[in-house]
C-alpha positions as CSV (number, residue, x, y, z in Angstrom):
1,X,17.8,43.6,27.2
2,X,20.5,46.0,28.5
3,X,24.0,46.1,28.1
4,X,24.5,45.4,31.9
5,X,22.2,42.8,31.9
6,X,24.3,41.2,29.1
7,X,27.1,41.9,31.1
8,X,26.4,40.3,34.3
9,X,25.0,37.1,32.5
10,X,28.3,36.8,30.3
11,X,30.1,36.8,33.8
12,X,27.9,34.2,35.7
13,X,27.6,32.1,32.4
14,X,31.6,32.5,31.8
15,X,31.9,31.4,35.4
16,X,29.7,28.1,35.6
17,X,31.2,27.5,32.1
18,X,34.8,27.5,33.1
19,X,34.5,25.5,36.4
20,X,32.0,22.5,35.0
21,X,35.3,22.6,31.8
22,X,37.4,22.6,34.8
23,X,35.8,19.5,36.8
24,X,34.6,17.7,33.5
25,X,38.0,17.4,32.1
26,X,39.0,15.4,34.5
27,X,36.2,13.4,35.2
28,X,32.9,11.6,33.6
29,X,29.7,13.4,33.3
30,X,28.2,11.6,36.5
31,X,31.0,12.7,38.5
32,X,30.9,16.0,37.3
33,X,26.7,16.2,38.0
34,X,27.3,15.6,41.5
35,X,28.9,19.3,42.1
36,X,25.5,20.8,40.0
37,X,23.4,21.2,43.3
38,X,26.3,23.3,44.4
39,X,26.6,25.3,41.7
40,X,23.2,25.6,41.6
41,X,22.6,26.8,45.2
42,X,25.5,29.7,44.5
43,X,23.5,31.1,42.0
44,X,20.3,30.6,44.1
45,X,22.1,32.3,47.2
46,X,23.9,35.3,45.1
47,X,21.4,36.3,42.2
48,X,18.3,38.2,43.1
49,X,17.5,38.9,40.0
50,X,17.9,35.0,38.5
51,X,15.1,33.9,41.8
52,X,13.2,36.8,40.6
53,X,13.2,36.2,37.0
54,X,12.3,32.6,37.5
55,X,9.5,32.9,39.9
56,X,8.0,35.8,37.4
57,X,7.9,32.7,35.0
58,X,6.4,30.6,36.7
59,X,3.7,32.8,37.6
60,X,2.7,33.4,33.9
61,X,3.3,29.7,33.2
62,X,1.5,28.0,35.9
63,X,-0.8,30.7,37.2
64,X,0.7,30.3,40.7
65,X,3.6,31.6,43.0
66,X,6.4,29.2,42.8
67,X,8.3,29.0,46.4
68,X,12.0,28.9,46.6
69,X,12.3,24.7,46.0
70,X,10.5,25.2,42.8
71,X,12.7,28.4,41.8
72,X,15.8,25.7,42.4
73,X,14.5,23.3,40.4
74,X,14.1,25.6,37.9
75,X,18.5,27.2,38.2
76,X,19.2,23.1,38.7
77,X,18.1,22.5,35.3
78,X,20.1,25.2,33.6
79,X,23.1,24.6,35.3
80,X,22.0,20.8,34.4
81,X,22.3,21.7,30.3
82,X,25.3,24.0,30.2
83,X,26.9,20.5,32.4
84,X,25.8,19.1,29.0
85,X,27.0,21.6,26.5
86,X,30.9,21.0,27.5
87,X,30.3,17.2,26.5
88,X,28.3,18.0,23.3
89,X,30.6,20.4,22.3
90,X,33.3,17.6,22.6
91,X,31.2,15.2,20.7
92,X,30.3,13.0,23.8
93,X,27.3,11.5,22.8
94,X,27.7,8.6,24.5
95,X,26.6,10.0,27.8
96,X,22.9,10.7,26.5
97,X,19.7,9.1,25.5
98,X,18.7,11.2,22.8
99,X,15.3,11.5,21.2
100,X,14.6,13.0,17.8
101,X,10.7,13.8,17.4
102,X,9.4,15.1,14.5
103,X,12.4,14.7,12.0
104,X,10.2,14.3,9.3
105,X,9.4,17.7,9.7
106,X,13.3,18.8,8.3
107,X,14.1,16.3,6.1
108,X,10.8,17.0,4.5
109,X,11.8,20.6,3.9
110,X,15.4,19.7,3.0
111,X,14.1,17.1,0.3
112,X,12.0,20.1,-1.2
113,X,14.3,23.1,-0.8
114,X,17.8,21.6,0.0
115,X,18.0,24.2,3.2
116,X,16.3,26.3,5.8
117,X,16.3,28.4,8.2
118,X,15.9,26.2,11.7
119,X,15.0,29.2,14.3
120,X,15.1,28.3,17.8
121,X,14.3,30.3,21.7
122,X,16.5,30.1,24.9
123,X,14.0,27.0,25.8
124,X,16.0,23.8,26.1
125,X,19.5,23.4,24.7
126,X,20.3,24.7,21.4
127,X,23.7,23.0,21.9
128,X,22.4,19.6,21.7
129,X,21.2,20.3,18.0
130,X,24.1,22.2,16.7
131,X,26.6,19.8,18.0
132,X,24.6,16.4,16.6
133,X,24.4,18.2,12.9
134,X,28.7,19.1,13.2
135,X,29.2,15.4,14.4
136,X,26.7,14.0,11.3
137,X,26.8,16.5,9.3
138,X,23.4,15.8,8.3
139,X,22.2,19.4,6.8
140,X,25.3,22.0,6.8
141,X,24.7,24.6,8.8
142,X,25.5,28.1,9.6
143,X,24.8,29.9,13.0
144,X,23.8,33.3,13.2
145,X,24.7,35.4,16.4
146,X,26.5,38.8,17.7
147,X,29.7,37.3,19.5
148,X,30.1,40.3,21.5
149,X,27.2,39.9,23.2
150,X,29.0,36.0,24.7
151,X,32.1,36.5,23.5
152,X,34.2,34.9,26.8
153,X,31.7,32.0,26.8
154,X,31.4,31.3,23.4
155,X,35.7,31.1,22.7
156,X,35.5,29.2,25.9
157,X,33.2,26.5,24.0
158,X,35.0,27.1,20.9
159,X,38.3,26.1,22.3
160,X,36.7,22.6,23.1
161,X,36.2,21.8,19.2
162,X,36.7,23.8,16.3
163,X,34.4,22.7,13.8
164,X,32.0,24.2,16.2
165,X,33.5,27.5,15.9
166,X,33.4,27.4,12.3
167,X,29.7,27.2,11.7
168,X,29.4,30.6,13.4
169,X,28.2,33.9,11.4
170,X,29.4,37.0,13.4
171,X,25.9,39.2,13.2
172,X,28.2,41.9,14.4
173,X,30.3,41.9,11.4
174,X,29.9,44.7,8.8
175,X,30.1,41.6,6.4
176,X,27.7,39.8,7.5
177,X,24.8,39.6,5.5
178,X,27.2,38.9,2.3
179,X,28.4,36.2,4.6
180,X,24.7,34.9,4.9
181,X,24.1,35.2,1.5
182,X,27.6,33.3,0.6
183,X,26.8,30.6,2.8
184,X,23.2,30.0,1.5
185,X,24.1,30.1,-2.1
186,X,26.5,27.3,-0.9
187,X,24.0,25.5,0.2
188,X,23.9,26.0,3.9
189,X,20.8,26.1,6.1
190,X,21.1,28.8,8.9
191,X,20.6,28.2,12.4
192,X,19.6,30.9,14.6
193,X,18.1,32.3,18.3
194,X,14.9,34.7,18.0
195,X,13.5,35.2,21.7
196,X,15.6,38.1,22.7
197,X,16.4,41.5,21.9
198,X,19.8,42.3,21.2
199,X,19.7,46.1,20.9
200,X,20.6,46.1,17.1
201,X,17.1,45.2,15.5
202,X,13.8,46.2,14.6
203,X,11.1,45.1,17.2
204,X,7.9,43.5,17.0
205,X,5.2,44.1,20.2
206,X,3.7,40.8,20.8
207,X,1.7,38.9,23.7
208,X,4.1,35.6,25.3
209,X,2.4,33.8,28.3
210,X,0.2,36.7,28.9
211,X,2.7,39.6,28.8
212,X,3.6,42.5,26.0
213,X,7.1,41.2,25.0
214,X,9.5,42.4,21.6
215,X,10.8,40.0,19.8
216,X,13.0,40.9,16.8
217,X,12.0,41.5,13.6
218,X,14.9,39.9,11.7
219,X,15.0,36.0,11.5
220,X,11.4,36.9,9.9
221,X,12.4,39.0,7.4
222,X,15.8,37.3,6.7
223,X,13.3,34.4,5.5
224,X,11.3,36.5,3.9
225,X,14.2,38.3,2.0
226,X,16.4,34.5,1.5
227,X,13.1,33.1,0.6
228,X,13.3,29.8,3.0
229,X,10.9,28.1,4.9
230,X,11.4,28.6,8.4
231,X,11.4,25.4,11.0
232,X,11.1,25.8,14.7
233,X,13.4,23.3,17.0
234,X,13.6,22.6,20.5
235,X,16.4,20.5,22.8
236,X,14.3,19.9,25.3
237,X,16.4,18.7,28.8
238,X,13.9,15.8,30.4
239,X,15.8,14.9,33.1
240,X,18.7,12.8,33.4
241,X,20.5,12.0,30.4
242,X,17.6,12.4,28.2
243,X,17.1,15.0,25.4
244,X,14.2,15.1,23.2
245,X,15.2,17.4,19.9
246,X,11.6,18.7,18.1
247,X,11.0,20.2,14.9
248,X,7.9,22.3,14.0
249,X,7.6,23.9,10.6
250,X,6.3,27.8,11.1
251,X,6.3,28.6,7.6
252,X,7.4,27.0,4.1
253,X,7.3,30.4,2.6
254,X,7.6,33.5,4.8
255,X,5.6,36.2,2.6
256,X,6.2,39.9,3.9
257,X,4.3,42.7,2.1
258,X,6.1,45.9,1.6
259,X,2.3,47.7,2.2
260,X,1.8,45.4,5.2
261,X,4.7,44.9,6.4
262,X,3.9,45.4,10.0
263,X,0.6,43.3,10.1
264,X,2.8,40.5,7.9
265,X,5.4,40.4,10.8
266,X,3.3,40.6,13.2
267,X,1.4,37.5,12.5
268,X,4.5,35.5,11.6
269,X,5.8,36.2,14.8
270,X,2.5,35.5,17.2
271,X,3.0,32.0,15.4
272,X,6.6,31.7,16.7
273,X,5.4,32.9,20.4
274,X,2.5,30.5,20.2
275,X,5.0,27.5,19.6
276,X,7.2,28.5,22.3
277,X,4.5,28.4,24.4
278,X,3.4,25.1,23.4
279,X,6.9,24.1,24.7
280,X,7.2,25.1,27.8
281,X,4.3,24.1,28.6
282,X,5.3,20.3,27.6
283,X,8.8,20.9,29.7
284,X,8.3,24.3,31.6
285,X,11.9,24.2,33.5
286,X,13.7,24.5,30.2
287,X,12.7,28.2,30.1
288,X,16.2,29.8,30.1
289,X,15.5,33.7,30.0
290,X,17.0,34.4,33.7
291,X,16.7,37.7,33.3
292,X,13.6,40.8,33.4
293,X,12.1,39.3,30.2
294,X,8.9,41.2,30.8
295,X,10.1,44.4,31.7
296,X,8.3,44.3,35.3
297,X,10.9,45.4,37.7
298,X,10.8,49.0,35.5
């Protein structure tokens, strides 16, 4: 992923962010839903790259060409969850019908080791999750990310509550890792993204949908290194106001060989790309990588 890339998503992102704020603040979330075919044919209209990006997708998901009402669908649910994020970020739960599947899988873990690491993908809302766990404060949590790579957009949602922006980790921070470290003696599980590459971390060559992707390296060996299991979650948009949030354990002990390192990475991470595909195949519109994700456009 390229820094103009990250540049021109920060700017369309900061821009659908700021005008749902700007319409939800002074109205309800059906109200505010009515403006997302709208927004959504803007960004259908203006972005090349997002139709491209999308129908790319769907190719590799479905094995066939999507045509331009499927490839609106597609933008309509995006702009549909980041509608959402402004009222979970502001602790509206009240608007949703939401679904926890699998719990058993976390609080399982949690029982046994007190915390984890709960990885996640740009597939469905990570929003949903992070926001629920603030309100309950069920398992304390940390979020790992680089704020300069979302920094407009992410003060933007900050601003709305800040208890949000205090579970945030700054990856970019020289401090960070003693920050990590601080936060899981404390007894803080870590929440974190690992479907993209964000120019700052080793990469690992693996196969997603049927194309050579690189993930990163590091949530994997963070586990390794912390010594926590690792547990895959979803917030899957069904339509609606419905959310289903699913956890999948990937690994109750991530072992990483200093002799095989490579091979022990490797494996870890097909694992990871296998569960994302199992996802989007349940819910294939909650794919949220609008971008060149397999490097086919050269």
């Amino acid at each position: 992923m390229n820094d103009k890339w990250l540049g021109q998503q920060e700017r369309s992102n900061l821009f659908l962010i700021k005008l749902i704020r700007a319409i939800a603040s002074r109205t309800g979330r059906r109200f505010t839903r009515m403006f997302l075919p709208i927004i959504t044919l803007y960004f259908f209209l203006t972005s090349r790259s997002t139709r491209q990006a999308s129908r790319s997708y769907w190719l590799r998901v479905s094995g066939e060409k999507a045509g331009a009402w499927q490839v609106f669908g597609h933008i309509y649910w995006f702009a549909a969850t980041v509608l959402d994020r402004v009222f979970f970020v502001t602790e509206q739960f009240e608007y949703f019908d939401i679904r926890i599947l699998n719990q058993n899988v976390v609080d399982d873990i949690i029982e046994k080791y007190g915390k984890c690491i709960l990885l996640g993908s740009h597939v469905g809302s990570f929003e949903v999750l992070r926001a629920l766990v603030v309100k309950n404060r069920s398992v304390p949590l940390k979020i790992l990310m680089y704020r300069g790579h979302n920094e407009m957009v992410t003060s933007v949602l900050e601003s709305l509550n800040a208890d949000i922006a205090d579970t945030v980790i700054d990856l970019g921070d020289e401090n960070a890792i003693f920050n990590i470290q601080e936060a899981t003696d404390q007894g803080y599980s870590i929440g974190m993204l690992g479907d993209r590459d964000t120019g700052n971390e080793r990469l690992v060559r693996c196969q997603l949908l049927g194309g050579d992707v690189e993930l990163p390296a590091g949530p994997f060996l963070l586990a390794s290194i912390l010594k926590l299991p690792v547990v895959m979650f979803y917030g899957l948009y069904r339509g609606g106001n419905r959310y289903d949030i699913c956890f999948d354990l990937l690994g109750e002990r991530i072992s990483i060989n200093r002799k095989q390192r490579e091979q022990d990475v490797t494996e870890i991470v097909a694992r990871y790309v296998a569960s994302i595909e199992k996802y989007v195949r349940i819910e294939p519109k909650n794919w949220f990588n609008f971008y060149d994700y397999w490097h086919e456009q050269g």
